[in-house]
N, C-alpha and C positions, 0 to 999 in steps of 0.2 A: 249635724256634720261632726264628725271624730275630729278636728280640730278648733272646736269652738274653745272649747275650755284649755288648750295647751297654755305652756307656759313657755313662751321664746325668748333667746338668749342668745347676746352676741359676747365676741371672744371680747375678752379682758385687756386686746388689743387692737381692737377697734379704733381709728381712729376716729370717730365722732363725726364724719362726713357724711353718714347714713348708704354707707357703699359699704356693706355688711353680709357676710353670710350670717343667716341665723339658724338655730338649731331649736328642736320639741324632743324631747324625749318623753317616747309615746309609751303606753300602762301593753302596750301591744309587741314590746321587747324590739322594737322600731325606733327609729330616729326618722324624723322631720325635718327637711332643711329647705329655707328659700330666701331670695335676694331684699334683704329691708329695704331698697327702692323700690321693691313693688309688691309690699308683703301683704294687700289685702287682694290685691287682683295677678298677679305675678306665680306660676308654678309653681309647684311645692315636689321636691324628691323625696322618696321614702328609702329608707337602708335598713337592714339589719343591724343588730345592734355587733353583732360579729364582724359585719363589713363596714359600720361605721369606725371601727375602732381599730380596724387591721387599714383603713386609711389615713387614721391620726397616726398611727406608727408611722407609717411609709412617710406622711409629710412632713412627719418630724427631723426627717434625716437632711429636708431638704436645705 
């Protein structure tokens, strides 16, 4: 499976309750993201790395 080997990562603001988005940034110029409450059986979305990154803008503003 292309997500066996990722390496996932929560934001630096997480608070520690495991109610987390996590992120993979995939060798496929993709981003991986799914909810660390359900990260081994729980959906996973995939972005471009152009629309992952034109939504950390936008939610930056928030």
């Amino acid at each position: 499976m292309r997500l066996a080997n990722v390496t996932w990562v929560k934001s630096s603001r997480s608070n520690g309750q495991a109610e987390c988005v996590e992120v993979a940034f995939l060798d496929e110029h993709q981003v991986a993201t799914r909810d660390s409450k359900q990260a081994e059986s729980g959906p996973v979305l995939f972005f471009g790395t152009r629309q992952w990154y034109a939504f950390i803008r936008g939610a930056s503003f928030c």
